[in-house]
DRENPA-3360 file (N, C-alpha, C; in nm, 2 decimals, always signed):
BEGIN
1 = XXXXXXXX = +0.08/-0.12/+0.00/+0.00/+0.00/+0.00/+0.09/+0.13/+0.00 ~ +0.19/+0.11/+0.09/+0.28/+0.26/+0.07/+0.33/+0.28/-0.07 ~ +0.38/+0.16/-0.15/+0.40/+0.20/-0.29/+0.32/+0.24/-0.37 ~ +0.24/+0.19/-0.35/+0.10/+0.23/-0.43/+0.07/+0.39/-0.38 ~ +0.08/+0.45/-0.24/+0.05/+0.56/-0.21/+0.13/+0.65/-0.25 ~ +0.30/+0.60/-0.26/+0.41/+0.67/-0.36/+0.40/+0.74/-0.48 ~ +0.33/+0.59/-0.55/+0.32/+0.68/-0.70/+0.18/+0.77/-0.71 ~ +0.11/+0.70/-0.62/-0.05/+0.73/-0.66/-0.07/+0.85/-0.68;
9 = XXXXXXXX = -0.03/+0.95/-0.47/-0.08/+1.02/-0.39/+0.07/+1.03/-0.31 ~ +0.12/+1.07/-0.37/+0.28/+1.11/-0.24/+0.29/+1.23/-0.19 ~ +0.34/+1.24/-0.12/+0.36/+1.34/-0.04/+0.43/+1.47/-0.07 ~ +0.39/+1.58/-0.04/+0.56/+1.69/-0.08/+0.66/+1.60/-0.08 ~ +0.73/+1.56/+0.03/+0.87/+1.52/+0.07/+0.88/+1.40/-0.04 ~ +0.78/+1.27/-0.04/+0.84/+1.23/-0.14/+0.84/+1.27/-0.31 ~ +0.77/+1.38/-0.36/+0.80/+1.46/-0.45/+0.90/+1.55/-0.44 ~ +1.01/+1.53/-0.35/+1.13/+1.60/-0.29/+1.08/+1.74/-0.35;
17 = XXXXXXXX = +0.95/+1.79/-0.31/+0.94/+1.93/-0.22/+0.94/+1.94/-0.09 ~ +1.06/+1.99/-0.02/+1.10/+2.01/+0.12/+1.07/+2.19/+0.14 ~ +0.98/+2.18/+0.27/+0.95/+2.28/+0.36/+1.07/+2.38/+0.34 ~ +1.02/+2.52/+0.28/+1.14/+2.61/+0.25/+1.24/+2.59/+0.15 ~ +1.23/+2.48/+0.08/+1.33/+2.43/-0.02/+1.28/+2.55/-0.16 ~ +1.39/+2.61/-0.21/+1.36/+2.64/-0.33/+1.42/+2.54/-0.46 ~ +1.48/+2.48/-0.47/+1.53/+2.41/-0.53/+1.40/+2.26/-0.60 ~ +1.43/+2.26/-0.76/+1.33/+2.16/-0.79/+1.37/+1.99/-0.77;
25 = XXXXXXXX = +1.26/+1.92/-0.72/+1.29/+1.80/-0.71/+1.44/+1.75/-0.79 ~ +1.48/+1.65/-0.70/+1.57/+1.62/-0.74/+1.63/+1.49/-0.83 ~ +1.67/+1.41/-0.89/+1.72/+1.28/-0.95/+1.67/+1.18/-0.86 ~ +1.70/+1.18/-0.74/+1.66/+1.07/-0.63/+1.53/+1.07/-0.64 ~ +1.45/+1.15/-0.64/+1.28/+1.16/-0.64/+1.27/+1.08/-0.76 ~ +1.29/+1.13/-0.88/+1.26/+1.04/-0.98/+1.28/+0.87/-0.97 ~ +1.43/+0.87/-0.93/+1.44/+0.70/-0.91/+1.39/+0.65/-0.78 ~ +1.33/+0.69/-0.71/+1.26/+0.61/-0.58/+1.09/+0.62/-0.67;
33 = XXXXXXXX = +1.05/+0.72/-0.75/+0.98/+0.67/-0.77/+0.92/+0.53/-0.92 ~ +1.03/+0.53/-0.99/+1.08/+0.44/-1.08/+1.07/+0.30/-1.02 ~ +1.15/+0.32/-0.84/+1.12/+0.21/-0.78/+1.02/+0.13/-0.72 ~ +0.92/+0.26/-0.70/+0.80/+0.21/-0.61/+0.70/+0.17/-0.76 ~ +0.75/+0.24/-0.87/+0.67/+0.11/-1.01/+0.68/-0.01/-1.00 ~ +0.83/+0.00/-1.01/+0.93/-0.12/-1.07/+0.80/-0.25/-0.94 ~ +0.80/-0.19/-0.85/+0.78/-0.32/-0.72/+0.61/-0.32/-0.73 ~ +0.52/-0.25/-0.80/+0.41/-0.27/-0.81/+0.38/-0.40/-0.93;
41 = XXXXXXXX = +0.45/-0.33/-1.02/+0.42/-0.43/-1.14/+0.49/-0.55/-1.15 ~ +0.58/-0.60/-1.02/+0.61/-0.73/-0.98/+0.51/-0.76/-0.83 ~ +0.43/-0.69/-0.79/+0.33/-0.72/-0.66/+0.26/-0.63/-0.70 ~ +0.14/-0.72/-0.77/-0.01/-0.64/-0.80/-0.05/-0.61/-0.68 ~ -0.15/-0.50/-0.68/-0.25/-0.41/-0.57/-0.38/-0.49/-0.62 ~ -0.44/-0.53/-0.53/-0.58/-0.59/-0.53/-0.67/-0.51/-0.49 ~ -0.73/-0.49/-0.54/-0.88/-0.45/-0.45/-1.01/-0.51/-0.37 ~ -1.06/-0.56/-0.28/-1.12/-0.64/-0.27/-1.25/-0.61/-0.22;
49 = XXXXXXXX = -1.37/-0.71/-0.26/-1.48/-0.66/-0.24/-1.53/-0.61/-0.09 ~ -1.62/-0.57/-0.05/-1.70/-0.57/+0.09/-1.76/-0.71/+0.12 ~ -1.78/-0.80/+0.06/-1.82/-0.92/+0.06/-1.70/-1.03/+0.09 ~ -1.56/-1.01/-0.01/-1.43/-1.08/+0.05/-1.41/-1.04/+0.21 ~ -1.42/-0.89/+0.22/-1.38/-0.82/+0.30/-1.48/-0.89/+0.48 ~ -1.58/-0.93/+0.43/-1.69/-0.97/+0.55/-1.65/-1.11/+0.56 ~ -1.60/-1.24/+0.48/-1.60/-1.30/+0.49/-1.46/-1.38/+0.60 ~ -1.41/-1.28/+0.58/-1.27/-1.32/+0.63/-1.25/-1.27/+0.77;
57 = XXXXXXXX = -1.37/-1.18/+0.81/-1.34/-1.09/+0.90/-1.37/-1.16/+1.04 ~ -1.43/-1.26/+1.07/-1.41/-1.38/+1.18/-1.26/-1.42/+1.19 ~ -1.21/-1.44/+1.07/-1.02/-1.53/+1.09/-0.99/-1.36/+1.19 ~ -1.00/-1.27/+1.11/-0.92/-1.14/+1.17/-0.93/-1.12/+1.32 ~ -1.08/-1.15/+1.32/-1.12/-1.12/+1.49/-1.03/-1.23/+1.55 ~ -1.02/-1.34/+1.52/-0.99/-1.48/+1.60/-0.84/-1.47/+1.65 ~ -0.79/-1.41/+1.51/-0.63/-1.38/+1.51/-0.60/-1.25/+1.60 ~ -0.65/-1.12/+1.57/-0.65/-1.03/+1.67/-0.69/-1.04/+1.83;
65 = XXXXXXXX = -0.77/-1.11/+1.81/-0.79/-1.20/+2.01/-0.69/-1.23/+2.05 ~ -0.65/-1.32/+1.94/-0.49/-1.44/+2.01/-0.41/-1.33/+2.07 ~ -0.32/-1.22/+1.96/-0.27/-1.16/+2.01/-0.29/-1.07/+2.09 ~ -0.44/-0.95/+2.09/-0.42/-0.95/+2.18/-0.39/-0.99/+2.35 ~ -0.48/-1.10/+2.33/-0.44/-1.19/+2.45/-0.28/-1.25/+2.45 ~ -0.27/-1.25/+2.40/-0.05/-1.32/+2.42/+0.01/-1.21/+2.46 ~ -0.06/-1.06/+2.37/+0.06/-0.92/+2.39/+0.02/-0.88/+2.51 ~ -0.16/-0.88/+2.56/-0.18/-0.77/+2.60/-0.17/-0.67/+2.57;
73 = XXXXXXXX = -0.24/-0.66/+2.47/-0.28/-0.57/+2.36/-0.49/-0.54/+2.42 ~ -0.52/-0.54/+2.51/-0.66/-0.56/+2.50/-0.74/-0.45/+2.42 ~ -0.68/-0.31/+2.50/-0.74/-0.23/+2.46/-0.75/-0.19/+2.25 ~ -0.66/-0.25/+2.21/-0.61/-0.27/+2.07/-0.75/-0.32/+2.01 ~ -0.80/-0.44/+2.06/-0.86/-0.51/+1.96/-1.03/-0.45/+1.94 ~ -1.07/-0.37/+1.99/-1.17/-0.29/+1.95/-1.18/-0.22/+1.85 ~ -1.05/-0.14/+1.84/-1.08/-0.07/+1.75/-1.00/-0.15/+1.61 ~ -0.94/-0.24/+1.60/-0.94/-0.35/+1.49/-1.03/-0.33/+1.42;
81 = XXXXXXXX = -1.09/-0.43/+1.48/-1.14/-0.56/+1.35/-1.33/-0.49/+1.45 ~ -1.38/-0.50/+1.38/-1.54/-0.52/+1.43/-1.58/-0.67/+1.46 ~ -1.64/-0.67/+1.58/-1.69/-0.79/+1.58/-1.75/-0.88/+1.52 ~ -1.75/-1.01/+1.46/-1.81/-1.07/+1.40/-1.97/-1.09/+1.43 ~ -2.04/-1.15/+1.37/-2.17/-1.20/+1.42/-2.19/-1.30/+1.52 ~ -2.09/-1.41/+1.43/-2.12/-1.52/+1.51/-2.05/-1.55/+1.65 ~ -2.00/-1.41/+1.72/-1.91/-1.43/+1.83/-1.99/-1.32/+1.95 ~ -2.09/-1.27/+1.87/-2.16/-1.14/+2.00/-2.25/-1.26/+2.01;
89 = X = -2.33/-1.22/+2.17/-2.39/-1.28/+2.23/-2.53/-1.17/+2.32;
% end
């Protein structure tokens, strides 16, 4: 996602416009973002439906429990993942 955010939607800084800088982007800007191509079009960006997105979202909760329970992470897992259906009571 951050490469994808690179080329997409980047930032001043990584358009090497720097705060007070008068000077125009520089060669490095071009090749980082050359590179954040280069790594998309060898790792496609998926989109995935609201439907993928609901189905899976019980493994997430299940997996976010674990850890928070192992880390003690409690307060963490609320604002995760939304509860599933089949786990409220």
């Amino acid at each position: 996602m951050l490469h994808h955010d690179a080329v997409y939607s980047p930032t001043l800084a990584q358009q090497g416009i720097l705060p007070g800088s008068k000077k125009p982007p520089s060669q490095k800007t071009i090749a980082n973002q050359a590179q954040h191509l280069g790594y998309l079009e060898s790792h496609r960006y998926e989109k995935f439906s609201q439907n993928d997105i609901e189905e899976v979202c019980p493994l997430l909760f299940m997996t976010s429990s674990y850890v928070s329970t192992c880390y003690q992470h409690l307060r963490t897992l609320q604002y995760t993942y939304p509860v599933p259906k089949e786990t409220t009571s």
